[in-house]
C-alpha positions as a Markdown table, in Angstrom:
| # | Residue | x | y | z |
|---|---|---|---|---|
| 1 | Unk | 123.2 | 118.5 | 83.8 |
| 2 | Unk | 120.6 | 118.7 | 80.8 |
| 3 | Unk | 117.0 | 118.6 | 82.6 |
| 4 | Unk | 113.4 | 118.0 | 80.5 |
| 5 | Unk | 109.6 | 117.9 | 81.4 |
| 6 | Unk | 108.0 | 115.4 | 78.8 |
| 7 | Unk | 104.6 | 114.7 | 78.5 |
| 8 | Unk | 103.0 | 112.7 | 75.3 |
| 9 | Unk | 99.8 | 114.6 | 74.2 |
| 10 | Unk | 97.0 | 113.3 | 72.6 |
| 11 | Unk | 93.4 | 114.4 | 71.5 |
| 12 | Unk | 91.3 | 112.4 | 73.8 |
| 13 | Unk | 93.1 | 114.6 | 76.9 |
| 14 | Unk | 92.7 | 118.1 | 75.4 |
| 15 | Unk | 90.0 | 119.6 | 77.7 |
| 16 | Unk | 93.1 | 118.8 | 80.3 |
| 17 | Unk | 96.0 | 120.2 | 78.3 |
| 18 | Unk | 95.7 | 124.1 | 79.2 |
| 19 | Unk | 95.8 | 123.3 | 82.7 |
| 20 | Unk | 99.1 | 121.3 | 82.8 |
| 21 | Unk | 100.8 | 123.9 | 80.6 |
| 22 | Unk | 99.6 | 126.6 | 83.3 |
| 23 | Unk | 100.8 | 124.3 | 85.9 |
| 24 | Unk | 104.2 | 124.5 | 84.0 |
| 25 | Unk | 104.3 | 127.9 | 83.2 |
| 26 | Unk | 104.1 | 128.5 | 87.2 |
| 27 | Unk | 107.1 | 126.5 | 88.2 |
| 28 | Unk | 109.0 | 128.0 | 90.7 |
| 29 | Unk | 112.3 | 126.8 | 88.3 |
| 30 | Unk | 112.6 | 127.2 | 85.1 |
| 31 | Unk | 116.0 | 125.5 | 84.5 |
| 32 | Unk | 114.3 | 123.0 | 82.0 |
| 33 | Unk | 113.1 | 122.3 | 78.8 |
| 34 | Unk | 109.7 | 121.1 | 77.8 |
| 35 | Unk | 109.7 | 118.1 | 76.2 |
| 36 | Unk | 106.2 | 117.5 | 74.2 |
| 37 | Unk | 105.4 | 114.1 | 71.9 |
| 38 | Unk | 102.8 | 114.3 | 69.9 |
| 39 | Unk | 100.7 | 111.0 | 69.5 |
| 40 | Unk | 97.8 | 111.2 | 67.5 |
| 41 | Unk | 96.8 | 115.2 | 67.0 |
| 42 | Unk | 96.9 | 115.8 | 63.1 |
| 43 | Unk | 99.2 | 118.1 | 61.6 |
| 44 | Unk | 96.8 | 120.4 | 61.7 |
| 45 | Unk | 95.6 | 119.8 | 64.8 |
| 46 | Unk | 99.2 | 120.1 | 66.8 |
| 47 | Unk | 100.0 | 123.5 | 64.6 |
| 48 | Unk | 96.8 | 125.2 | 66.5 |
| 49 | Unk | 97.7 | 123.2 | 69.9 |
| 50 | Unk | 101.6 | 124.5 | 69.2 |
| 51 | Unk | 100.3 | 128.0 | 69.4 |
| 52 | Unk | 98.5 | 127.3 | 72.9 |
| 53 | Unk | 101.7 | 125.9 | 74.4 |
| 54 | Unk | 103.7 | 128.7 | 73.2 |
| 55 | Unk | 100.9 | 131.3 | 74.3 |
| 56 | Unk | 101.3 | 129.6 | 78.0 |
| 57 | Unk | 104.4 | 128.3 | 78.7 |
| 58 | Unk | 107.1 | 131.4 | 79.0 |
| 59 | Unk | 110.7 | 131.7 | 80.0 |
| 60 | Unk | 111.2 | 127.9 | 79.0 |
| 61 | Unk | 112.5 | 126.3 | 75.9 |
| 62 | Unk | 110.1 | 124.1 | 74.0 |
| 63 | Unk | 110.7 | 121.1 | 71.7 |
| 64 | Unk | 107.7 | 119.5 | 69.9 |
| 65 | Unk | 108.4 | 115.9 | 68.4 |
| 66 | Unk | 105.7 | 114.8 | 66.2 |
| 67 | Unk | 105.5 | 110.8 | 65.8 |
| 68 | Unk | 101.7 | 110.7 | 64.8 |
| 69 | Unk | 102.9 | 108.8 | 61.9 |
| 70 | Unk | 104.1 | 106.1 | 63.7 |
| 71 | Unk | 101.3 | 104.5 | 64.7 |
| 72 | Unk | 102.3 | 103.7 | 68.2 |
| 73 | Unk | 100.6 | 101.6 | 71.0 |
| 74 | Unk | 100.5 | 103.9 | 74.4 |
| 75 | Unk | 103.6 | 101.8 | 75.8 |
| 76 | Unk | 105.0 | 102.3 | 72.4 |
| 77 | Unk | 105.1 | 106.1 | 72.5 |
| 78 | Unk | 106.2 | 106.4 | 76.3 |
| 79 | Unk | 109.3 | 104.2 | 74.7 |
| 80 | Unk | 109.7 | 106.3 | 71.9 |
| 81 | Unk | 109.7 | 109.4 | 74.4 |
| 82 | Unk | 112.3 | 108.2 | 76.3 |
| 83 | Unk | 114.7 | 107.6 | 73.5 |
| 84 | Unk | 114.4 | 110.8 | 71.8 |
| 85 | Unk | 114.9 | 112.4 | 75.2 |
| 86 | Unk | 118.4 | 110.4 | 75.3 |
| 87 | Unk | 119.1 | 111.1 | 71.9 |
| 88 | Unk | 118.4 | 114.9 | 72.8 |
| 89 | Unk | 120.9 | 114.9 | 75.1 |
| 90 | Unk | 119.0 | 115.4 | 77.9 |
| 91 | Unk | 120.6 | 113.4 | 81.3 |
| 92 | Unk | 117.7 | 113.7 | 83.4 |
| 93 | Unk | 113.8 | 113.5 | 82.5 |
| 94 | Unk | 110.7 | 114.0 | 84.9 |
| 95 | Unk | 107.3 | 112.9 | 83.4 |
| 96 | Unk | 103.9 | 113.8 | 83.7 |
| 97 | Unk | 100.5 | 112.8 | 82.2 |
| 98 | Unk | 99.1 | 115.2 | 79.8 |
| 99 | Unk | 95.8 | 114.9 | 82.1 |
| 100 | Unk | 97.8 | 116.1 | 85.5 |
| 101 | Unk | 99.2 | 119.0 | 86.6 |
| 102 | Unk | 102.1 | 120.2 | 88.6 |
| 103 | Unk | 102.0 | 121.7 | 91.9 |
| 104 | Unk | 104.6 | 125.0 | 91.6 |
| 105 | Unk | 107.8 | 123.5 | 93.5 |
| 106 | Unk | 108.0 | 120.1 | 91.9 |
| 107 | Unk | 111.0 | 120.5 | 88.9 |
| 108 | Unk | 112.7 | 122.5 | 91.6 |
| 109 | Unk | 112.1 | 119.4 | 94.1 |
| 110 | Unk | 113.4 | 117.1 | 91.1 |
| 111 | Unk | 116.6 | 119.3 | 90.0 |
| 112 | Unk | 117.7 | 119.5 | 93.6 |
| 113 | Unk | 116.7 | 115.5 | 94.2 |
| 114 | Unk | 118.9 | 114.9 | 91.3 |
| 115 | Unk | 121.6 | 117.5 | 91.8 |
| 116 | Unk | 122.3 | 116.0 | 95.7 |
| 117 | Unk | 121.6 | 112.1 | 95.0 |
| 118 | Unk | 123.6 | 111.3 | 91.7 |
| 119 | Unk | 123.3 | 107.1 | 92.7 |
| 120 | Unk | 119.7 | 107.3 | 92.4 |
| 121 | Unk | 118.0 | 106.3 | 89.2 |
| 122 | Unk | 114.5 | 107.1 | 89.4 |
| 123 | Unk | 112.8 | 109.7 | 91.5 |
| 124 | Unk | 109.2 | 109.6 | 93.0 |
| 125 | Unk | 106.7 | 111.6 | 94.3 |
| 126 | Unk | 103.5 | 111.6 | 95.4 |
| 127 | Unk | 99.5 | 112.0 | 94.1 |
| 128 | Unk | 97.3 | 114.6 | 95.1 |
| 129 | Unk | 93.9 | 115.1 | 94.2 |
| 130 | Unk | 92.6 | 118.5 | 92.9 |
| 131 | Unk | 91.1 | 119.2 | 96.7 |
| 132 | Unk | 94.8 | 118.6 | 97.8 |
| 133 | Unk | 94.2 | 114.9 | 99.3 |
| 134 | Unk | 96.9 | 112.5 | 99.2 |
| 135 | Unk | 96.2 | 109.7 | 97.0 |
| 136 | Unk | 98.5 | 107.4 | 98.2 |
| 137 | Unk | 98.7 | 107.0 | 102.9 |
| 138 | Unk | 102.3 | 106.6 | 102.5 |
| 139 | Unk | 105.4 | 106.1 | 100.1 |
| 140 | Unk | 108.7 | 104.6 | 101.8 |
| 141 | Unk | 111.6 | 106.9 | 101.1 |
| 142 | Unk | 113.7 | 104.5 | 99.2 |
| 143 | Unk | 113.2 | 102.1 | 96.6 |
| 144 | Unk | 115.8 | 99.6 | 97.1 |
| 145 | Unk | 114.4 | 96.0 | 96.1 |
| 146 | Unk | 111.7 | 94.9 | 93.7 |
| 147 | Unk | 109.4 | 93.2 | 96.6 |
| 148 | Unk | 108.1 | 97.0 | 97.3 |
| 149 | Unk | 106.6 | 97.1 | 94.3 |
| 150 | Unk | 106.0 | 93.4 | 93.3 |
| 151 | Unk | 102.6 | 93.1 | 94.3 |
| 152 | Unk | 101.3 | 96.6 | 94.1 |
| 153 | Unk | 102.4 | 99.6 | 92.2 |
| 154 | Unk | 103.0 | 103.5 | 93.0 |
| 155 | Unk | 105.4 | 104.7 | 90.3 |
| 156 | Unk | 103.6 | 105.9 | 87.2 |
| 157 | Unk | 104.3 | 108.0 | 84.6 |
| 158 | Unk | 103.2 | 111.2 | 86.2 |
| 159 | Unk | 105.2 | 111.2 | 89.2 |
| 160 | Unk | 108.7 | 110.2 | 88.6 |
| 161 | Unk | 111.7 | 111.2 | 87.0 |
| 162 | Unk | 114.4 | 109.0 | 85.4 |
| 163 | Unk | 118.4 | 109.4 | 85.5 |
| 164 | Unk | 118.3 | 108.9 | 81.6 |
| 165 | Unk | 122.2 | 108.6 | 81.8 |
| 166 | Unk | 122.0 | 105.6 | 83.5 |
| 167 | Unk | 120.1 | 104.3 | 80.8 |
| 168 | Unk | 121.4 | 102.4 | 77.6 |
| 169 | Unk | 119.7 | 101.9 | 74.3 |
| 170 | Unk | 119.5 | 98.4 | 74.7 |
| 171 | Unk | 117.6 | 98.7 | 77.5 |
| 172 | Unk | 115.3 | 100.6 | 75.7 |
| 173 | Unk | 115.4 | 98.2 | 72.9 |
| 174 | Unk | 114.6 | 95.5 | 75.5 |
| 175 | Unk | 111.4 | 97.1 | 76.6 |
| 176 | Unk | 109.1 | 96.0 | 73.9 |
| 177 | Unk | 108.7 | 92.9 | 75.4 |
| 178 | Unk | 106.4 | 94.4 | 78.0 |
| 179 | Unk | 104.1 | 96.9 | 76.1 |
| 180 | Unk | 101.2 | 96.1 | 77.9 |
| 181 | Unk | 99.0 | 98.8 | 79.1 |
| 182 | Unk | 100.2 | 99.5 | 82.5 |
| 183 | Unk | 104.0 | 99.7 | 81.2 |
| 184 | Unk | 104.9 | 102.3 | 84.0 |
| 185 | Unk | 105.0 | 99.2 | 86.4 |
| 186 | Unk | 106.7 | 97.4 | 83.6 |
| 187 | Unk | 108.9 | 100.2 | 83.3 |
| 188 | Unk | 110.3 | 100.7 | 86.7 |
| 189 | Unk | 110.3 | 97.1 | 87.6 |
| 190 | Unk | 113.1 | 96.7 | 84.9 |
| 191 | Unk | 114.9 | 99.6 | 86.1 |
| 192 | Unk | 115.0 | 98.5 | 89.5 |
| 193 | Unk | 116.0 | 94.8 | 89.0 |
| 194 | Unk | 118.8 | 96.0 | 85.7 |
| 195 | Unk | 120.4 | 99.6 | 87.2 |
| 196 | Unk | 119.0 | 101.0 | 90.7 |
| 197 | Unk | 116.7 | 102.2 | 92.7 |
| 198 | Unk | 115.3 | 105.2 | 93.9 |
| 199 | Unk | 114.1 | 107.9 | 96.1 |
| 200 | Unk | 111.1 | 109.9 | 97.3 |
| 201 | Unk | 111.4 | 113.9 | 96.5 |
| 202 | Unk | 109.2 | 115.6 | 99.4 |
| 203 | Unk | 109.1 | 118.5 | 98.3 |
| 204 | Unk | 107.3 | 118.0 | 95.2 |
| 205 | Unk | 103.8 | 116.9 | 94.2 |
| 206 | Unk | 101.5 | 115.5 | 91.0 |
| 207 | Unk | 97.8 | 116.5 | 91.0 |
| 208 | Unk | 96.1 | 113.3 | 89.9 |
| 209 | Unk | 92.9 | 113.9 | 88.1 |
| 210 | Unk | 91.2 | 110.3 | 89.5 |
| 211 | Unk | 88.5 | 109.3 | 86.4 |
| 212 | Unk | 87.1 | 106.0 | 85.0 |
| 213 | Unk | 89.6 | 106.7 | 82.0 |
| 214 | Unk | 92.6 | 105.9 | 84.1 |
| 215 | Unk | 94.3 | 102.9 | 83.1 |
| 216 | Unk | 94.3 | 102.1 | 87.1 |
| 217 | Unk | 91.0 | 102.9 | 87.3 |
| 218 | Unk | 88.7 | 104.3 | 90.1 |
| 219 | Unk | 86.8 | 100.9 | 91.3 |
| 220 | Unk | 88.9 | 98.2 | 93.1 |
| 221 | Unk | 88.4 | 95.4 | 90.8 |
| 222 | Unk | 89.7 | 92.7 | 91.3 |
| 223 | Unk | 89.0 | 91.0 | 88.5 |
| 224 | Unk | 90.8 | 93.3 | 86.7 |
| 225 | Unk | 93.6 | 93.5 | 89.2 |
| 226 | Unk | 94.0 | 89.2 | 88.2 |
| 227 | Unk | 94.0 | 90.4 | 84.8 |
| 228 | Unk | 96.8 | 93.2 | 84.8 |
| 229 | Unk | 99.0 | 91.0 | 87.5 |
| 230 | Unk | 99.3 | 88.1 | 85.3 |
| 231 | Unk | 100.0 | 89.8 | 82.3 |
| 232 | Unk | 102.7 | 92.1 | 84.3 |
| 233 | Unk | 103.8 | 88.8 | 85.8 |
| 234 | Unk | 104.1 | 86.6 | 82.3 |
| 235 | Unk | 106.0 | 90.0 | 80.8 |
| 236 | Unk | 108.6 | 89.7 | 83.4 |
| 237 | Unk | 108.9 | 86.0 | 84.0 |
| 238 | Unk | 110.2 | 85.7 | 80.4 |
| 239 | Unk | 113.2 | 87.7 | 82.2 |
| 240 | Unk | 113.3 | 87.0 | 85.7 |
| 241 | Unk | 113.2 | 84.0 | 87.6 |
| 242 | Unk | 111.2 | 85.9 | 90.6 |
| 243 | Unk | 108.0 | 87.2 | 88.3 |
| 244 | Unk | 108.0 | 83.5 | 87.1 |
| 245 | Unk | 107.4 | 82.3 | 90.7 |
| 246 | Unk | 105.0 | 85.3 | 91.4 |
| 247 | Unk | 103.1 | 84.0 | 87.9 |
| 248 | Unk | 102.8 | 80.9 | 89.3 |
| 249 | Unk | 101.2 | 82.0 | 92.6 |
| 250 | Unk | 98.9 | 83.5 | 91.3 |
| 251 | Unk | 97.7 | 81.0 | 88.9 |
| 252 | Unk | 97.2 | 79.0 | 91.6 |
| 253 | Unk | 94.7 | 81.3 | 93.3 |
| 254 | Unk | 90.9 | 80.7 | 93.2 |
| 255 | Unk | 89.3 | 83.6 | 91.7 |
| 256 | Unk | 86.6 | 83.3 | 92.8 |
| 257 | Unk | 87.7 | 83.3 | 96.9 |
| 258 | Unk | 89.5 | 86.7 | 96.5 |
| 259 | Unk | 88.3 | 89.7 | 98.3 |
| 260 | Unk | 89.5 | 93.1 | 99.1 |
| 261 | Unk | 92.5 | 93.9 | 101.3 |
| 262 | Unk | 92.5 | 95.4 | 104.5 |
| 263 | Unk | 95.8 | 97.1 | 104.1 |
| 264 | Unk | 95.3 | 99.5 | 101.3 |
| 265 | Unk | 97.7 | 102.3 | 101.0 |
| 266 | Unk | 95.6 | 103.2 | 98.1 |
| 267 | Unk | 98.6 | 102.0 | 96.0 |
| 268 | Unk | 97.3 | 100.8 | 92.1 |
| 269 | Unk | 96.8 | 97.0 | 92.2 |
| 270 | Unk | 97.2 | 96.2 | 96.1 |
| 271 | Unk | 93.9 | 93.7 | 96.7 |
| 272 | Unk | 95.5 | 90.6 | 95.4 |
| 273 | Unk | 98.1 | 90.4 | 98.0 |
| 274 | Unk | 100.3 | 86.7 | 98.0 |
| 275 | Unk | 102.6 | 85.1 | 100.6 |
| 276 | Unk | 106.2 | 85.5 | 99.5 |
| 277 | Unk | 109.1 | 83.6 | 100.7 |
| 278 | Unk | 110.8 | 83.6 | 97.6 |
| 279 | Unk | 114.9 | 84.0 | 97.8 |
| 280 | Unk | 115.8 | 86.5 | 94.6 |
C-alpha cells in the first residue's frame, strides 16, 4: 500500500519548518513519501524553501504541489491536499501541521496501524508538548460513534492519518459545506458518521507546539468555544439530523451562566458540556 506524510506549508510557520523536516528526516521508517502543499510562499520563495527540504529530508521521495495560485481558505487547502493525495495514488495519508514535529517512531506506528487494521479509517495519536507532557489525560482506543467527539474534539490535523481508499471524491466534493476554521473536527465528524471509525496508534506521537496562534487556542474561552460549537453544529445539521438537535441545545443555553468544566481531558472545546439523550 502507497503511504504519504503531507503537511501544507505556509510563510507565517517558517521559523517552525526546519524542525519538522528534521523530525522527518529521523523517522525510524522511511517507507513513505513526503507529501508538501504549498499555500502561500511565492515562487520564489518555495524554490529557496525547496532547497531546505531537499538539504534535510534524505532517503525519502519528495513531491512539492504548488497551489499558491488558488487562493484557498485554510479548510480549502487541507481539501485540496487530500484530493491530490488520492489523485496521486496514494491509499493511505498521515498528516501533520507544518508547526509540529514528529517523534522518530510515529510513520512506523502508522504503517503498522494500517498494515494490521485494514477496517479502520482514520488513525489517531496523541499531543505531546516539546518537554514531553501529554496534552491530552487520555484518548479511548476506538472511535466507534460520533458522541465521543460531539461535544469536544481530539482529532486534528497533526495527529491522524486517513485510509484515503475509503474515501470517494464526492465526499471530498461534499466538504465545502463546512470550511470553517476548525474543519479537522468538521472533517472527521463526516468520516465517522459516512465510512468508519478509528483507532488509537500507541506507539506513535505528535509534538504540539501550544501558542496563541493555534486555532484551538491556549485560553479556555468559552465564549469562543459558543462561537466554534455553533458554527460546527449549523455546518453539520444541514446534514445530520443529530448536529441539528445539538444546535438547538445550545441555542438554548444562557451565555452568560456558563462556566468551566470540571472534567477536562484537555480535549479542544470540552467547557460547554450538554445533556444528551438523543437517539441517532
Amino acid at each position: 500500500m502507497k503511504t504519504a506524510l503531507s503537511t501544507v506549508i505556509y510563510k507565517q510557520a517558517h521559523p517552525y519548518l526546519q524542525d519538522l523536516l528534521n523530525s522527518v528526516d529521523k523517522q525510524t521508517c522511511k517507507e513513505f513519501d513526503l507529501l508538501i502543499i504549498n499555500d502561500n510562499y511565492t515562487k520564489e520563495e518555495l524554490e529557496e524553501v525547496s532547497i531546505e527540504i531537499n538539504k534535510t529530508v534524505k532517503n525519502i521521495h519528495i513531491h512539492v504541489e504548488d497551489i499558491s495560485d488558488k487562493k484557498l481558505s485554510i479548510a480549502g487547502t487541507r481539501i485540496e491536499m487530500l484530493r491530490i493525495a488520492k489523485e496521486m495514488g496514494y491509499d493511505q495519508l498521515v498528516l501533520v501541521d507544518a508547526d509540529d514535529m514528529l517523534a522518530p517512531n510515529r510513520m512506523a506506528g502508522y504503517i503498522k496501524a494500517f498494515e494490521l487494521d485494514k477496517d479502520r479509517v482514520f488513525f489517531y495519536n496523541n499531543f505531546v508538548t516539546e518537554k514531553g507532557e501529554d496534552v491530552f489525560k487520555s484518548l479511548p482506543d476506538t472511535v466507534e460513534d460520533i458522541r465521543t467527539i460531539a461535544q469536544a474534539n481530539f482529532l486534528g490535523l497533526s495527529n491522524t492519518g486517513i485510509r484515503l481508499s475509503r474515501i470517494n471524491n464526492e465526499f471530498l466534493d461534499s466538504l465545502n459545506e463546512g470550511a470553517a476554521a476548525v474543519f479537522d473536527w468538521y472533517l472527521f465528524s463526516r468520516i465517522i458518521m459516512d465510512i468508519g471509525g478509528g483507532s488509537y496508534v500507541d506507539n506513535a506521537a505528535t509534538i504540539y507546539r501550544i501558542y496563541d496562534d493555534n486555532t484551538a487556542g491556549t485560553t479556555r474561552d468559552l465564549s469562543k468555544e459558543y462561537d466554534v460549537k455553533r458554527t460546527h453544529y449549523e455546518n453539520l445539521g444541514k446534514r445530520y439530523d443529530y448536529f441539528k438537535h445539538l444546535s438547538t441545545k445550545l441555542s438554548e443555553l444562557n451565555k452568560a451562566s456558563l462556566t468551566l468544566s470540571n472534567n477536562h481531558q484537555g480535549y479542544w472545546w470540552s467547557d460547554i458540556q450538554m445533556e444528551d439523550s438523543y437517539e441517532i
